[in-house]
N, CA and C atoms as an extended XYZ file, in Angstrom:
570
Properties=species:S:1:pos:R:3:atomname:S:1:resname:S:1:resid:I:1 pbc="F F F"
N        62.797       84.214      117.349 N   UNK     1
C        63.033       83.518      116.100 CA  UNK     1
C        62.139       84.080      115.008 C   UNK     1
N        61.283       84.497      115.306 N   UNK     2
C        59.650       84.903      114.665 CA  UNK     2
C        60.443       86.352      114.237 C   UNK     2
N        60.868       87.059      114.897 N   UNK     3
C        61.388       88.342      114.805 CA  UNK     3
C        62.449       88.253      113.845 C   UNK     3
N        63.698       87.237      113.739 N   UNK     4
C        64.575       86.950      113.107 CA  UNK     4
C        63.986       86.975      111.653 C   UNK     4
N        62.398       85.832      111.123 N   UNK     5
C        62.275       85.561      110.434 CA  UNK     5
C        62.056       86.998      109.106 C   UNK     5
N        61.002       87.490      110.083 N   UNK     6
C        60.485       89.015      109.389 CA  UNK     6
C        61.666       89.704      109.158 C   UNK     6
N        62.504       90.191      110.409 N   UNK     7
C        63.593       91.141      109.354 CA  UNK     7
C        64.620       90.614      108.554 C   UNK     7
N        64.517       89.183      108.007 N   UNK     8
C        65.582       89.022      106.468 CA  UNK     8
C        64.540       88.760      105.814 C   UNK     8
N        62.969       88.784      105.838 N   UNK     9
C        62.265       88.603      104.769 CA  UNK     9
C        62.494       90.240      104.390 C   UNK     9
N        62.468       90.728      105.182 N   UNK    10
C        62.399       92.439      104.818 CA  UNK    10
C        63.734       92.848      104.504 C   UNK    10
N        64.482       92.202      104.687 N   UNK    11
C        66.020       92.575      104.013 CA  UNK    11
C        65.981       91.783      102.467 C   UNK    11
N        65.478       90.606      102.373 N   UNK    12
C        65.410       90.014      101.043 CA  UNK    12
C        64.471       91.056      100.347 C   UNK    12
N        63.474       91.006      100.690 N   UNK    13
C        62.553       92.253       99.337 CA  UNK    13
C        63.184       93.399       99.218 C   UNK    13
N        64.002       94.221      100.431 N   UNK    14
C        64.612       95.148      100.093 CA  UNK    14
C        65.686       94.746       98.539 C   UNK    14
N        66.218       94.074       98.740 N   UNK    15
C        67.377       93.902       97.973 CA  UNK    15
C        67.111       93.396       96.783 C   UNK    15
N        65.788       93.167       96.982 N   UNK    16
C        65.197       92.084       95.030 CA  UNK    16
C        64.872       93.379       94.724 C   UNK    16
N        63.734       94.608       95.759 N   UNK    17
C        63.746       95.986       95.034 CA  UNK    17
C        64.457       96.099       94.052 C   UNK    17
N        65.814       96.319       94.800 N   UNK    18
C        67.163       97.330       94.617 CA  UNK    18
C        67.569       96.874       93.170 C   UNK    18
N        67.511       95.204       93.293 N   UNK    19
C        67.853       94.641       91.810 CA  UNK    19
C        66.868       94.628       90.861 C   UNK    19
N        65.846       94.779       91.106 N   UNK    20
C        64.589       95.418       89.952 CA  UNK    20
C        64.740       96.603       89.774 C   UNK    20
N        64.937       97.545       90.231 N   UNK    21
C        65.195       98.802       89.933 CA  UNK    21
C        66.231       99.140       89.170 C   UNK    21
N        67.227       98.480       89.270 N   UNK    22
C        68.789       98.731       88.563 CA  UNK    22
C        68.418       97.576       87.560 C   UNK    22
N        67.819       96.741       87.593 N   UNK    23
C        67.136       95.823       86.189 CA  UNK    23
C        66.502       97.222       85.454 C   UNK    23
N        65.480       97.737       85.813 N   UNK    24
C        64.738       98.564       84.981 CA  UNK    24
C        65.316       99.938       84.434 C   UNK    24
N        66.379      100.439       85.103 N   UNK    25
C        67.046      101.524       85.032 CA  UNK    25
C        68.137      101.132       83.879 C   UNK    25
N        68.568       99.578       84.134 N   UNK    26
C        69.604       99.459       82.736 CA  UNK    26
C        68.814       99.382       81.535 C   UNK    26
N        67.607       98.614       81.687 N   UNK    27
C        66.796       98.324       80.183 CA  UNK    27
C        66.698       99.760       79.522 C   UNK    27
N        66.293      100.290       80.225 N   UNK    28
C        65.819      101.929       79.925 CA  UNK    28
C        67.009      102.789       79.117 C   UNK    28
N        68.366      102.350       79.578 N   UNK    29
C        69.341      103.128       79.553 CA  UNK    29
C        69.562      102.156       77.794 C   UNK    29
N        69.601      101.156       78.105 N   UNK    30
C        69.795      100.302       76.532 CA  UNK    30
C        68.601      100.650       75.435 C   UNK    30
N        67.411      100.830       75.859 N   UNK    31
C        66.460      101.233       74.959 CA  UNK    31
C        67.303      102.811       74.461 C   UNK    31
N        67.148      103.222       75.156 N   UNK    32
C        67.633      105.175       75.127 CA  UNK    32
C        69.004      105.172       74.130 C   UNK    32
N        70.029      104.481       74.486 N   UNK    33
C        71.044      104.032       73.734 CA  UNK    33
C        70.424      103.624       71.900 C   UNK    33
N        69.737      102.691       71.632 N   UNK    34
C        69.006      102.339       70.685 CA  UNK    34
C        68.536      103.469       69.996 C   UNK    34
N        68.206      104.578       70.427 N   UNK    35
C        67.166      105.522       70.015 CA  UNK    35
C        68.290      106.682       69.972 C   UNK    35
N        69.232      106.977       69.787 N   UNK    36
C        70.054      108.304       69.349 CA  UNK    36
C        69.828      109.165       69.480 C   UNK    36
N        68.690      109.506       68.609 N   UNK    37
C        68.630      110.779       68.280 CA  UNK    37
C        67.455      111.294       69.811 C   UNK    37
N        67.269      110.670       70.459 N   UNK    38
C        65.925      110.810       71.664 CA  UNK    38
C        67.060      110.824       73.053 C   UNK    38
N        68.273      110.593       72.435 N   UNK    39
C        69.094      110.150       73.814 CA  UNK    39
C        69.920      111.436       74.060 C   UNK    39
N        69.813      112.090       73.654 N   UNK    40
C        70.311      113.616       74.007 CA  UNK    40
C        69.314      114.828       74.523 C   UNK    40
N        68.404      114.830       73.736 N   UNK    41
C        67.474      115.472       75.320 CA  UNK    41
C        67.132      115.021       76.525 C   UNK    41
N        66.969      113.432       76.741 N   UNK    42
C        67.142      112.926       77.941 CA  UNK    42
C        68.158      113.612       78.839 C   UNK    42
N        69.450      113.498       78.317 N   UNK    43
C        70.701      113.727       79.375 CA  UNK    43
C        70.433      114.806       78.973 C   UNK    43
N        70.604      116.057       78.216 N   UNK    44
C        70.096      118.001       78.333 CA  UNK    44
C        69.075      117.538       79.730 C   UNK    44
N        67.907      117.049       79.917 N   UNK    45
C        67.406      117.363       80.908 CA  UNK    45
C        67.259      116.555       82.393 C   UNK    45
N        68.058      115.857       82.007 N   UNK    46
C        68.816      114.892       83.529 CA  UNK    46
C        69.838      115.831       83.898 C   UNK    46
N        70.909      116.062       83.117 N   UNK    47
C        71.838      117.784       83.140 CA  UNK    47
C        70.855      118.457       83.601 C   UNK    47
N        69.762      119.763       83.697 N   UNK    48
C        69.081      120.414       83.409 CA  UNK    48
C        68.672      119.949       85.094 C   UNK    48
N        67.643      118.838       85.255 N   UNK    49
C        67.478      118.150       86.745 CA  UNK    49
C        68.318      118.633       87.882 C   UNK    49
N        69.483      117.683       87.433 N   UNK    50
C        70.695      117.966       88.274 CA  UNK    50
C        71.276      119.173       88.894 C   UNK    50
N        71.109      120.196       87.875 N   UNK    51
C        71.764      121.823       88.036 CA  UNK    51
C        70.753      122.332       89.079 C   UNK    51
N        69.474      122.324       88.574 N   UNK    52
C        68.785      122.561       89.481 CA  UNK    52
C        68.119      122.342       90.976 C   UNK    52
N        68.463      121.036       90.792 N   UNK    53
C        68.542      120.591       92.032 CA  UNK    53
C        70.039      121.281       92.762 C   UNK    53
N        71.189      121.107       92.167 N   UNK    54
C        72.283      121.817       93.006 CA  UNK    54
C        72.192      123.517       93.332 C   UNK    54
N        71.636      123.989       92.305 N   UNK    55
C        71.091      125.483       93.062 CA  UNK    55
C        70.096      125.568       93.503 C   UNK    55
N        68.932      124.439       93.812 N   UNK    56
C        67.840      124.245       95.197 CA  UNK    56
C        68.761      123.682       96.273 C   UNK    56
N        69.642      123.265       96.440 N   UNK    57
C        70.596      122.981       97.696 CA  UNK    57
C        71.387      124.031       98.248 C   UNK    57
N        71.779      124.642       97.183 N   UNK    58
C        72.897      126.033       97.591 CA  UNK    58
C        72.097      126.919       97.904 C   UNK    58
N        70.543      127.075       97.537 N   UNK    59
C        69.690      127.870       98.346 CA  UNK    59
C        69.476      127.834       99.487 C   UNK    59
N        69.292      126.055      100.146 N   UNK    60
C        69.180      125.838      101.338 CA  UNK    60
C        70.036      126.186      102.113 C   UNK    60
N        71.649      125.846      102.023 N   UNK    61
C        72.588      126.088      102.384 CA  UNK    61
C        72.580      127.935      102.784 C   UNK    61
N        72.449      128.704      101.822 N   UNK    62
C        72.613      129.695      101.894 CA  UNK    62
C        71.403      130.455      102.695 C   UNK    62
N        70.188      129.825      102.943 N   UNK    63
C        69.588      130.605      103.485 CA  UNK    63
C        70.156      129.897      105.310 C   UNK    63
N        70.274      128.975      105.322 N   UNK    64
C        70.906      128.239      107.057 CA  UNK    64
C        72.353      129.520      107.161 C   UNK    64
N        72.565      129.687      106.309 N   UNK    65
C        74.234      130.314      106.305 CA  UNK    65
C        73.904      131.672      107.587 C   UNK    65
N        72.705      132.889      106.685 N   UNK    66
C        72.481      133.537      106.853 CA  UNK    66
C        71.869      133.659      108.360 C   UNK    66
N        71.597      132.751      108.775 N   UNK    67
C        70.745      132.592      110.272 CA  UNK    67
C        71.658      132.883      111.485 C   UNK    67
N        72.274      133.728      111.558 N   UNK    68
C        73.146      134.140      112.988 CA  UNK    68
C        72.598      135.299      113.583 C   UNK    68
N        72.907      135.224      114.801 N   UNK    69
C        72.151      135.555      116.053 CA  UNK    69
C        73.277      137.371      116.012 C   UNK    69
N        71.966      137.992      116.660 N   UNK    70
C        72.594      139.101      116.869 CA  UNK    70
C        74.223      139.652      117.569 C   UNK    70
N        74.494      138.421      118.646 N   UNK    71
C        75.558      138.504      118.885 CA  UNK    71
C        76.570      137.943      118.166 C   UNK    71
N        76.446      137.334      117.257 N   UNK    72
C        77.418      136.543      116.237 CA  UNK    72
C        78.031      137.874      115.405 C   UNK    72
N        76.904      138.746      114.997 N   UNK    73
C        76.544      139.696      113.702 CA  UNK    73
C        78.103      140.556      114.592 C   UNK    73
N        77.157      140.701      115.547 N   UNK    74
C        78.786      141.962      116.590 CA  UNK    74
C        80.117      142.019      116.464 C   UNK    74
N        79.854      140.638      116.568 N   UNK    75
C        81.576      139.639      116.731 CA  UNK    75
C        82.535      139.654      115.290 C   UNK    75
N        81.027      140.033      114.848 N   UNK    76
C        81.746      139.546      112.983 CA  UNK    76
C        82.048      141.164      112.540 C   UNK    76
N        81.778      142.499      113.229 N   UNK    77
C        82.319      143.093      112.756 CA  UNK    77
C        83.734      143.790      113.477 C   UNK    77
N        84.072      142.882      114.386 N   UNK    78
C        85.154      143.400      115.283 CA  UNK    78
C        86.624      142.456      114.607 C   UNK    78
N        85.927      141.343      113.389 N   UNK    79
C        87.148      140.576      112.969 CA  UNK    79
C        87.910      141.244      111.948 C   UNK    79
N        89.494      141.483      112.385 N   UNK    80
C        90.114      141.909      111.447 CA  UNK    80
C        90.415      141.220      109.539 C   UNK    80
N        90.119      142.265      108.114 N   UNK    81
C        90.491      141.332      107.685 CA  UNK    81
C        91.316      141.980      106.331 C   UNK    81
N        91.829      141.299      105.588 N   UNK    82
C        93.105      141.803      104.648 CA  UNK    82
C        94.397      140.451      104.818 C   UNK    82
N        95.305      140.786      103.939 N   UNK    83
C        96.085      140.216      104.131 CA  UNK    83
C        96.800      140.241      105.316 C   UNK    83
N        97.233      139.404      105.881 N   UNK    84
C        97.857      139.132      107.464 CA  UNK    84
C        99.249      138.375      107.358 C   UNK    84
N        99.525      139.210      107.907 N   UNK    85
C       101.269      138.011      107.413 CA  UNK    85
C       101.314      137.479      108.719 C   UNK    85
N       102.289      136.149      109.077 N   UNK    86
C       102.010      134.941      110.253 CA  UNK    86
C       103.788      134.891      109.899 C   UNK    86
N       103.926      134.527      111.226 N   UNK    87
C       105.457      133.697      111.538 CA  UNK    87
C       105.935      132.937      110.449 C   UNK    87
N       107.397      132.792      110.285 N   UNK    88
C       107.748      132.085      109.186 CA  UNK    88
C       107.835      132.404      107.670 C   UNK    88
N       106.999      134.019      107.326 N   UNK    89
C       106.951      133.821      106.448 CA  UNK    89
C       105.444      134.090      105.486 C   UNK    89
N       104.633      132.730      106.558 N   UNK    90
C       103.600      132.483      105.762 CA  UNK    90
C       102.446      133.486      106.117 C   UNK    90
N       101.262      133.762      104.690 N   UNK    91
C       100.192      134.525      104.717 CA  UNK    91
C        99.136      134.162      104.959 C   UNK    91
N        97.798      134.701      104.748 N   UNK    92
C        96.469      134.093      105.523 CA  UNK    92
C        95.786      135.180      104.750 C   UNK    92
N        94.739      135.229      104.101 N   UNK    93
C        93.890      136.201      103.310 CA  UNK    93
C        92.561      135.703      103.784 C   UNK    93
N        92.219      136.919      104.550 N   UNK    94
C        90.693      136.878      105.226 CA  UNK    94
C        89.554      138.151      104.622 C   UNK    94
N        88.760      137.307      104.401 N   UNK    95
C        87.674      138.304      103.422 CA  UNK    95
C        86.393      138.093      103.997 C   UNK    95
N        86.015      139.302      104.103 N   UNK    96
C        84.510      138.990      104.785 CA  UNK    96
C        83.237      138.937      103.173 C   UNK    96
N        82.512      137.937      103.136 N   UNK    97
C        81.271      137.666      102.763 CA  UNK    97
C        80.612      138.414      102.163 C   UNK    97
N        80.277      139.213      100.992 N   UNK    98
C        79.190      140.573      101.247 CA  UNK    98
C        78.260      139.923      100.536 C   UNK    98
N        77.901      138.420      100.488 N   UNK    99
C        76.795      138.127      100.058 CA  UNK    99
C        75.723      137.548      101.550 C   UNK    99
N        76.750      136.975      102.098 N   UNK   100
C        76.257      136.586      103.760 CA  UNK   100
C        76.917      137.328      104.903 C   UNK   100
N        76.484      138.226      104.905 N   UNK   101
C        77.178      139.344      106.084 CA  UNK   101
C        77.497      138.411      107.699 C   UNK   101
N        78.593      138.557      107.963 N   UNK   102
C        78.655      137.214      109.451 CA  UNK   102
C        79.628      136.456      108.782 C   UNK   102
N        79.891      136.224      108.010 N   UNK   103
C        80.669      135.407      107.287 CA  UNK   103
C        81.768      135.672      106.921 C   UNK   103
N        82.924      134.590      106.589 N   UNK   104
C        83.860      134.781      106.401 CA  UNK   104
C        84.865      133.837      105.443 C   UNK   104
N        85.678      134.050      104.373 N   UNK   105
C        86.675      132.938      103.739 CA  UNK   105
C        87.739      133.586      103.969 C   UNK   105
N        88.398      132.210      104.522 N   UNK   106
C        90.044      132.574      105.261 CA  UNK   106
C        90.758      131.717      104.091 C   UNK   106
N        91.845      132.036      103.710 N   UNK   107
C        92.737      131.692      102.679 CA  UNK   107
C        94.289      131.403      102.915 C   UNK   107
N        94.776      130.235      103.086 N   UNK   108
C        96.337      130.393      102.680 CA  UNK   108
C        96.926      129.240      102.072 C   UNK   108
N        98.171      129.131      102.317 N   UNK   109
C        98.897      128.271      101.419 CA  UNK   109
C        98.501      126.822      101.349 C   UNK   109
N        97.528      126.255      100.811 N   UNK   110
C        97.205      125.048      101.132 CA  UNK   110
C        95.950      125.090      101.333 C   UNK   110
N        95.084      125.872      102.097 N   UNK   111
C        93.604      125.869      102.731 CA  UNK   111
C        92.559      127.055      102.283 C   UNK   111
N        91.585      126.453      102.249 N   UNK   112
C        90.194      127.603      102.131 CA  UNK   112
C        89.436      127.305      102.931 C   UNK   112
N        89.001      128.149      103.829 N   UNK   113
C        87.875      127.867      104.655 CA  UNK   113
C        86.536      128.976      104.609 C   UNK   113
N        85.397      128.480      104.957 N   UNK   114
C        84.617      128.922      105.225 CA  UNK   114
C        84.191      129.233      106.900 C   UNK   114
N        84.417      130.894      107.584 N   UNK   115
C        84.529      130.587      109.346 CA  UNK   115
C        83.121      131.561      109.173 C   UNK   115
N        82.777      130.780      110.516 N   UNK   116
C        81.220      132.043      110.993 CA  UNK   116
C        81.742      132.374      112.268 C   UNK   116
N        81.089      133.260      113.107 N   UNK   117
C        81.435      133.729      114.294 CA  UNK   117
C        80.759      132.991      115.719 C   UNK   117
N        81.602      132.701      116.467 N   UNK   118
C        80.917      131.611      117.387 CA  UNK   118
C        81.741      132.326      118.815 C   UNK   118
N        80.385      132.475      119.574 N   UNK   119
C        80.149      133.302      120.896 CA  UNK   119
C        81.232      132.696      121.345 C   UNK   119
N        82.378      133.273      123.052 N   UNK   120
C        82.549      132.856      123.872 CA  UNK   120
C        82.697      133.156      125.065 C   UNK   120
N        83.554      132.808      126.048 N   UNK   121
C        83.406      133.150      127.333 CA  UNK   121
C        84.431      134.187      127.646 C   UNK   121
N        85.799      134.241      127.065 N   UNK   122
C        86.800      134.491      127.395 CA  UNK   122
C        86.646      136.214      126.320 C   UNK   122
N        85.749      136.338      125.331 N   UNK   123
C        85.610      137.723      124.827 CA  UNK   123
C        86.654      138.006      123.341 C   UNK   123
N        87.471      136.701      123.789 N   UNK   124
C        88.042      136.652      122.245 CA  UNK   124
C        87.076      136.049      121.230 C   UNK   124
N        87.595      136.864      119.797 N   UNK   125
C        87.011      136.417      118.556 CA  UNK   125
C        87.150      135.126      117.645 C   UNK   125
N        86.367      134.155      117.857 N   UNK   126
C        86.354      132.880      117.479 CA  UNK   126
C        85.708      132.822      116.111 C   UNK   126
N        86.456      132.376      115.397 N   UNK   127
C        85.853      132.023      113.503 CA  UNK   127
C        85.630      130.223      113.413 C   UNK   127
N        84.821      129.728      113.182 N   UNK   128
C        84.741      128.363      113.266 CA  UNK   128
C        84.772      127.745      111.671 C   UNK   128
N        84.811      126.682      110.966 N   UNK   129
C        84.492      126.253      109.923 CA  UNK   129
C        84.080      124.697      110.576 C   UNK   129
N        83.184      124.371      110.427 N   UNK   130
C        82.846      123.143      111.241 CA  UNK   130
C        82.865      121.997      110.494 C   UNK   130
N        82.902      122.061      109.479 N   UNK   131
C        82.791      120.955      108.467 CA  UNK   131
C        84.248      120.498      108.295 C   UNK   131
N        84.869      121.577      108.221 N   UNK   132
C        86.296      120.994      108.349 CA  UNK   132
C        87.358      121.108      109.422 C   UNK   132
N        86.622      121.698      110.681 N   UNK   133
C        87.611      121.285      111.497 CA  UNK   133
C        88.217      122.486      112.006 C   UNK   133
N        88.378      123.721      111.214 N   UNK   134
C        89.384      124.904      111.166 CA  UNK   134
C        88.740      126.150      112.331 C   UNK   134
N        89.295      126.309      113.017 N   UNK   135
C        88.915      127.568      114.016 CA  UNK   135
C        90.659      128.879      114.066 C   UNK   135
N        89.820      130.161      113.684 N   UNK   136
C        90.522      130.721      114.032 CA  UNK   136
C        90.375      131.692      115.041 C   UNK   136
N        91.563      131.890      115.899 N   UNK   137
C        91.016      132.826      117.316 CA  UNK   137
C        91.971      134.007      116.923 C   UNK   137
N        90.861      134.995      117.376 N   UNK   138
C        91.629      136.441      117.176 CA  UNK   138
C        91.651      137.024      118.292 C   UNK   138
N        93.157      136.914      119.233 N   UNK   139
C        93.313      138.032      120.117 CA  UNK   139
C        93.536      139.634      119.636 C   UNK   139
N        93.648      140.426      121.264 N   UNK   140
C        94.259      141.253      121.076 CA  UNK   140
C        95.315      142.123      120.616 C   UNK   140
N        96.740      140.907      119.949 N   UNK   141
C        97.392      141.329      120.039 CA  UNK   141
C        98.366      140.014      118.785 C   UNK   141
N        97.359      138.922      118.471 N   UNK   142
C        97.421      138.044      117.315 CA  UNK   142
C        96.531      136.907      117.147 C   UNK   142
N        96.657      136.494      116.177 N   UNK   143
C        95.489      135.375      115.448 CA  UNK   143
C        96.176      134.400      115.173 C   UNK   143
N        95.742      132.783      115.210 N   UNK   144
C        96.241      131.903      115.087 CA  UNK   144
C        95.006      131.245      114.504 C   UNK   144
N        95.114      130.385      113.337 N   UNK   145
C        94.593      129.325      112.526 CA  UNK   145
C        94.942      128.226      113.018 C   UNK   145
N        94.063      126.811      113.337 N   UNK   146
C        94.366      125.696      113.813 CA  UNK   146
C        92.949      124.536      113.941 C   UNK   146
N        93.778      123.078      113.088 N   UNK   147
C        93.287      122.209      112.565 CA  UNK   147
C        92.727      121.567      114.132 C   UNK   147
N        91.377      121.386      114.027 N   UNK   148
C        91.089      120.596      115.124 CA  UNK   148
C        90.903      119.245      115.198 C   UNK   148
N        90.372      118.915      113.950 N   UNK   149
C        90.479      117.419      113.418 CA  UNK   149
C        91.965      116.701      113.685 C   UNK   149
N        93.005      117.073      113.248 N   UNK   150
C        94.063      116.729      113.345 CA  UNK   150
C        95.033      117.449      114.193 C   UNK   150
N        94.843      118.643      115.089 N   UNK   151
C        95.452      118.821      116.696 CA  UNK   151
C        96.607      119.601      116.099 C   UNK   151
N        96.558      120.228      115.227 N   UNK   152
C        97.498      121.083      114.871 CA  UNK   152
C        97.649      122.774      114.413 C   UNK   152
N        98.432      123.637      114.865 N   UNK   153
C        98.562      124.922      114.092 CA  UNK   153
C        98.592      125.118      113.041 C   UNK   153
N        97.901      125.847      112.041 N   UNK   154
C        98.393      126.015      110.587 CA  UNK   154
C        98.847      127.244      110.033 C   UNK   154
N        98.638      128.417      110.861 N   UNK   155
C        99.333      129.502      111.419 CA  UNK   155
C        99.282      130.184      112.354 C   UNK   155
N       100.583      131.102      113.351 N   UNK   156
C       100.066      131.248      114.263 CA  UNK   156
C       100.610      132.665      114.056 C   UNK   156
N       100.678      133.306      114.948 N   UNK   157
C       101.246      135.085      114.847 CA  UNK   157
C       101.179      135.527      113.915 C   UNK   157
N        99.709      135.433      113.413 N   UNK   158
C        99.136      135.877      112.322 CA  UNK   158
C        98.514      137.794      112.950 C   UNK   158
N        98.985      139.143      112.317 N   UNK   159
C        98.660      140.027      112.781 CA  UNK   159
C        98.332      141.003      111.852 C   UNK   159
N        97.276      141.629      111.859 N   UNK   160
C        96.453      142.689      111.525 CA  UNK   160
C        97.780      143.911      112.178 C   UNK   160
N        97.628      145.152      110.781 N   UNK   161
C        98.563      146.831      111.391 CA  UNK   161
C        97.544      146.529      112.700 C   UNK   161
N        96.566      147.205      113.353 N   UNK   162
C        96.464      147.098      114.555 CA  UNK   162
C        96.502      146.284      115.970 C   UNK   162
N        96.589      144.579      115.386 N   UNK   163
C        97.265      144.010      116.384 CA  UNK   163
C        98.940      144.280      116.404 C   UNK   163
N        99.440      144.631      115.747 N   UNK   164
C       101.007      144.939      115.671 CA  UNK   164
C       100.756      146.048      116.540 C   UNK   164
N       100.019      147.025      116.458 N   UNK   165
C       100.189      148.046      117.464 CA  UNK   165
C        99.657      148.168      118.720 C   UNK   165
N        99.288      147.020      119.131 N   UNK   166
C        98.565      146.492      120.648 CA  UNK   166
C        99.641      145.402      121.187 C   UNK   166
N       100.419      144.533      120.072 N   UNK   167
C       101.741      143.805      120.947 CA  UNK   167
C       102.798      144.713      120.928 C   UNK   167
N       103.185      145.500      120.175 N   UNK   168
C       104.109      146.891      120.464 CA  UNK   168
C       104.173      147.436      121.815 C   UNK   168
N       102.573      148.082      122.262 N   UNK   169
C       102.304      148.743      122.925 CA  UNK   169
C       102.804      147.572      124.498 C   UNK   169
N       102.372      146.920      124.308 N   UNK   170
C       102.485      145.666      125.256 CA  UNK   170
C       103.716      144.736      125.495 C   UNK   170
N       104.370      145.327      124.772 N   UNK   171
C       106.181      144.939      125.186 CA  UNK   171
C       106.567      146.672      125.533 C   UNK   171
N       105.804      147.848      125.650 N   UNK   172
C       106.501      148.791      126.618 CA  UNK   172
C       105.918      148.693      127.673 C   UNK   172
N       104.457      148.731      127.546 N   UNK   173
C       103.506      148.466      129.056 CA  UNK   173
C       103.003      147.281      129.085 C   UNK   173
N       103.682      146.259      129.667 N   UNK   174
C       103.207      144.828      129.950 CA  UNK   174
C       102.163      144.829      130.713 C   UNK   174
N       100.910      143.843      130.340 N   UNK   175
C        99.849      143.925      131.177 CA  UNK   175
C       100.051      143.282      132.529 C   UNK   175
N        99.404      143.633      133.716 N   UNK   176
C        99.664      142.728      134.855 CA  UNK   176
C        99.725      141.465      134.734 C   UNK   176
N       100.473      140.465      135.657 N   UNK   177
C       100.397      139.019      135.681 CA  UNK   177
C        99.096      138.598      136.075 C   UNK   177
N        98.705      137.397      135.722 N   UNK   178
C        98.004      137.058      136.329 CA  UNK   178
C        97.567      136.810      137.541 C   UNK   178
N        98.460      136.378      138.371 N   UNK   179
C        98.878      135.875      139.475 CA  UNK   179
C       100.254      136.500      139.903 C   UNK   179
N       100.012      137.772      140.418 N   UNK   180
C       101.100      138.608      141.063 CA  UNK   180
C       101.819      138.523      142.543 C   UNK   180
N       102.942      138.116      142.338 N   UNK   181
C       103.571      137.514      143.763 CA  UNK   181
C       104.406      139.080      144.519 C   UNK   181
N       104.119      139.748      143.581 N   UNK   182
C       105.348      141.171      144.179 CA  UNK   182
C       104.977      141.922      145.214 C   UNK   182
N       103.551      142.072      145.013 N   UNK   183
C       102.673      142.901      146.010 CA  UNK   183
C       102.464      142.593      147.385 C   UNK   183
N       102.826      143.785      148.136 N   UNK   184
C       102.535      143.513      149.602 CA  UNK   184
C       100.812      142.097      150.071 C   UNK   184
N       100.373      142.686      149.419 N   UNK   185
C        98.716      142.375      149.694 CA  UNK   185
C        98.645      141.088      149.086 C   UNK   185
N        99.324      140.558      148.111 N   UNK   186
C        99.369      139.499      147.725 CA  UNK   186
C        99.945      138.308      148.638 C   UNK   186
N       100.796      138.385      149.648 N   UNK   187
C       101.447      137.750      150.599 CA  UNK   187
C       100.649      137.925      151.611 C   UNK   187
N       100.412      136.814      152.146 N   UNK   188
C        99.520      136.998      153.648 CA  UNK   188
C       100.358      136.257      154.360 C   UNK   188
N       100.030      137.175      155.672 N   UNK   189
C       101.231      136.286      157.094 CA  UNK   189
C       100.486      135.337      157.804 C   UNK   189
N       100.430      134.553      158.238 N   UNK   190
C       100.204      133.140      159.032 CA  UNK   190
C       100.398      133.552      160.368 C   UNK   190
């Protein structure tokens, strides 16, 4: 009960704060109002505040950007990029970064993303945008864009001239199955 009492005394002073503060912040704003000619360098340097504070953030941002691991750096130069035409029709414009090397903005009808390169197991090229959800995977032979937030493709048989000439190659010489039933050695007798 004792415990109860302390945290709404500490929720009440919080909140008389909050209303003294926005008490003192309006008086201020009505004095400033009153005074005209004093009320425009205020906002020049609340403007002025503000800007700067948003390019002390985009610094931060940009220096976290830059922090990828040597194997990321690898990955990022094996990603194809240029315009890519995709099934249907639709395009995909992938540009690599030359202010954050590793980096990447993927572009199409509807979307901009920001992808970095994210390791995996399988040796394909993974582009992530994490904030929004967007991963694109680049096989051997095509690339597909797809919403993870919402469980959907947003393009798929998306291909680079040299993946066109690795699924070419691969509708004359099909790679083995995975799981090959034809082969003597594959059948065992009982």
């Amino acid at each position: 009960m004792r415990s109860l009492k302390i945290i709404s005394l500490f929720i009440l002073s919080c909140l008389l704060g909050a209303h003294v503060a926005q008490a003192q912040s309006s008086s201020a704003t009505n004095v400033a109002s009153k005074k005209e000619g004093k009320a425009k360098p205020a906002v020049q340097a609340s403007t002025a505040k503000s800007q700067k504070k948003n390019e002390a953030s985009k610094a931060v941002v940009a220096d976290t950007e830059l922090a990828l691991a040597p194997q990321e750096l690898s990955i990022a130069e094996r990603v194809h990029v240029g315009q890519l035409p995709c099934e249907l029709g639709a395009t995909v414009r992938m540009t690599a970064d030359a202010n954050a090397p590793g980096y990447f903005n993927l572009q199409g009808k509807g979307y901009k993303y920001r992808m970095r390169p994210v390791t995996t197991s399988t040796g394909a090229i993974r582009l992530e945008d994490e904030k929004a959800g967007a991963v694109w995977l680049q096989l051997a032979n095509k690339s597909m864009l797809m919403d993870q937030k919402n469980g959907r493709r947003l393009a798929d048989e998306c291909a680079h001239p040299d993946q066109v000439a690795v699924a070419n190659d691969m509708k004359v010489n099909p790679p083995p199955a995975l799981i090959d039933v034809s082969s003597p050695a594959a059948s065992v007798q009982r």
